[in-house]
C-alpha positions in Angstrom: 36.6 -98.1 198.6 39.6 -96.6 200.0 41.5 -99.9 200.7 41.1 -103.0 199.6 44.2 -104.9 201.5 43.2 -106.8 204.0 39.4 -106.6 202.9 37.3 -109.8 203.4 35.3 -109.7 199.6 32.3 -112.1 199.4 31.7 -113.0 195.4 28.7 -114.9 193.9 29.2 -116.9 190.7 32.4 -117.3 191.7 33.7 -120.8 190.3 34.0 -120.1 187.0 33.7 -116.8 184.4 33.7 -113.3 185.6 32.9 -114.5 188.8 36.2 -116.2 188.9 38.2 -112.9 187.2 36.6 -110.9 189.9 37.6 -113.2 192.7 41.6 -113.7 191.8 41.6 -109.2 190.8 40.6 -108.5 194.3 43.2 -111.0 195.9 45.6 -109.7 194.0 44.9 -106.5 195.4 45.2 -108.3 199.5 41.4 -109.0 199.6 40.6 -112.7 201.0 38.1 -114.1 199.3 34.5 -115.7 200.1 34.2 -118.1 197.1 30.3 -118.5 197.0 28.7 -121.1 193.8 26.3 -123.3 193.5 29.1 -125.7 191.6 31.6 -127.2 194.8 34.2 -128.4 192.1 34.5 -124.9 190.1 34.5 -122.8 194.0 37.0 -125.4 194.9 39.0 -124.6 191.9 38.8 -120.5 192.5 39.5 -120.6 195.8 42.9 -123.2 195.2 44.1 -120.5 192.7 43.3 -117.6 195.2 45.7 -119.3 197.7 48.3 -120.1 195.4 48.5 -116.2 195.4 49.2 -116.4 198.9 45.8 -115.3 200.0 43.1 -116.7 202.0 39.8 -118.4 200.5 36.6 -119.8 201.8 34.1 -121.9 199.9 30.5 -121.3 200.1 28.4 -123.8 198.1 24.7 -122.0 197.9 22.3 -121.0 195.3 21.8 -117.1 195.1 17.7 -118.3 194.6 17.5 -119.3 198.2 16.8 -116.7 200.5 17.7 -119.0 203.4 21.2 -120.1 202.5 22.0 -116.7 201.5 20.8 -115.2 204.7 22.9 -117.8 206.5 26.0 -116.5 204.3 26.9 -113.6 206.7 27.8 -116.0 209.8 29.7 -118.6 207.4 31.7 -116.2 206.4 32.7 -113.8 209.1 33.6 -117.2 210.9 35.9 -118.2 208.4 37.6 -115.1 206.8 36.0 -112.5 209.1 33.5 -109.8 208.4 32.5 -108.9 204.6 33.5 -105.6 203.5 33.0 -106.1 199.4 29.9 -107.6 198.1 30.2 -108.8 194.1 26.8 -110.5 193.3 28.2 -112.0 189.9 26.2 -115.1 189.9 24.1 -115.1 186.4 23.2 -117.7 183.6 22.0 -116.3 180.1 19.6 -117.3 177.7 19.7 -116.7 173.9 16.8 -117.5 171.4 13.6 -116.5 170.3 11.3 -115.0 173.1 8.5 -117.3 171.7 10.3 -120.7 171.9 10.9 -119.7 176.0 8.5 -121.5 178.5 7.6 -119.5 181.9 9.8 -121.9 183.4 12.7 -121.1 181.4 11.8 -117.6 182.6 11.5 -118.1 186.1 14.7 -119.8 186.2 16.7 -117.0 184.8 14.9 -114.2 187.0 14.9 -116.1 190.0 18.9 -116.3 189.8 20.0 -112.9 188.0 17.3 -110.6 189.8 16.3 -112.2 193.4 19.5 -113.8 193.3 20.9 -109.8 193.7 18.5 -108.6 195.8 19.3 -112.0 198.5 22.8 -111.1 198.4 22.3 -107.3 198.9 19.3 -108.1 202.0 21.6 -110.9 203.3 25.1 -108.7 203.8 23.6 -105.3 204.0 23.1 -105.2 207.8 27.2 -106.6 208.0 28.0 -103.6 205.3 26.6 -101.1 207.6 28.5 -102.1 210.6 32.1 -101.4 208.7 34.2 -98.0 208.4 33.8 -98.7 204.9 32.1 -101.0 202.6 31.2 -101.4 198.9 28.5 -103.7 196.9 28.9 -104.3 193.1 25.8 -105.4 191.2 26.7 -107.4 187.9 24.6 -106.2 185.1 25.0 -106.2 181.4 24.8 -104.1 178.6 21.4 -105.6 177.4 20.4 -103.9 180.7 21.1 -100.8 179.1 19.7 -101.8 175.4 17.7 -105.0 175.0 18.8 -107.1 172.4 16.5 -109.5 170.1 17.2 -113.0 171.0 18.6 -112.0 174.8 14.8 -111.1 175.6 15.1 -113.4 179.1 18.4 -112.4 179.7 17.6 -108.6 179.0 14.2 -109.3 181.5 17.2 -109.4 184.2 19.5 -106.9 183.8 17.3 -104.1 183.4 16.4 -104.2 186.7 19.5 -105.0 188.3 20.6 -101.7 187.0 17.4 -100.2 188.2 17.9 -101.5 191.6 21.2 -101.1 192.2 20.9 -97.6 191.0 17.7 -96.8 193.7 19.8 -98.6 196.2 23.1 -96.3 196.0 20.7 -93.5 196.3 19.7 -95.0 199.0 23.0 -96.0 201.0 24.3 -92.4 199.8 24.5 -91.0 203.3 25.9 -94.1 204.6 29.3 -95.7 204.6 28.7 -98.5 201.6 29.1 -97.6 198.0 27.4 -99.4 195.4 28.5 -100.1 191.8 26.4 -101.3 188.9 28.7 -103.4 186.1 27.7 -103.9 182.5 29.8 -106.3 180.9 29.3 -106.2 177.2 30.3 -109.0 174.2 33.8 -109.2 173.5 35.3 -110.4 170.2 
């Protein structure tokens, strides 16, 4: 993106973590932010310390699994901050341990947020995205979506194809106005 003042940024996972990095670097750079997590009391927290830079916050409580409260999203937040511009699907959870010990529940769980949770924020503010003189989405991935690691065999399940998709999907939106950005946050020491 060109500009980022004055940009209305919509970012998953964002009470807490990178999520809540994410959210304060882009309003420090004039975006207002759209607060979106599944925890009130962590969004609540995010968006107190986005205002205390002197910019504007919304909070969203939804869960990125839900296909219906993300698709209602779009509407919540063009009425409160206006219409989204940057899209930062952050939201995640990780897993660590042996592959074996992990039920299919335990696997479900951990696709159903890192993967669908992704593609419901990309289907939900695509159509919005497309309507603006610019836009940009970032997909969060990991670097276990670029080498699987033993032990991080869930987690790695889930960022392989965020990187997959978000890749097909700027190929896709190439000819368009929206950018798309895959990030792969590694272990830091």
């Amino acid at each position: 993106m060109k500009r980022l003042s004055g940009r209305v940024a919509v970012v998953t996972g964002a009470g807490s973590g990178i999520g809540r990095a994410t959210s304060l670097a882009l309003a420090e750079r004039g975006c207002s932010i759209a607060v979106v997590d599944v925890q009130p009391d962590g969004a609540e927290e995010t968006a107190d310390l986005i205002r205390s830079l002197g910019t504007r916050a919304s909070v969203h409580v939804a869960d990125v699994r839900d296909p219906k409260r993300m698709g209602e999203l779009p509407s919540e937040v063009e009425g409160s901050l206006g219409s989204c511009r940057i899209l930062v699907n952050n939201a995640g959870v990780t897993a660590a341990g042996a592959f074996a010990d992990e039920t299919v529940e335990d696997l479900r769980w951990i696709v159903d947020i890192n993967v669908w949770g992704v593609v419901h924020g990309c289907r939900a503010f695509l159509p919005m995205l497309r309507e603006a003189d610019e836009a940009h989405i970032v997909n969060m991935s990991s670097m276990v979506g670029l080498l699987g690691l033993p032990h991080n065999v869930s987690y790695s399940l889930t960022k392989g194809p965020v990187r997959a998709f978000s890749e097909a999907l700027r190929g896709e939106l190439a000819s368009t106005k929206v950018g798309g950005t895959g990030v792969f946050p590694g272990a830091s020491y």
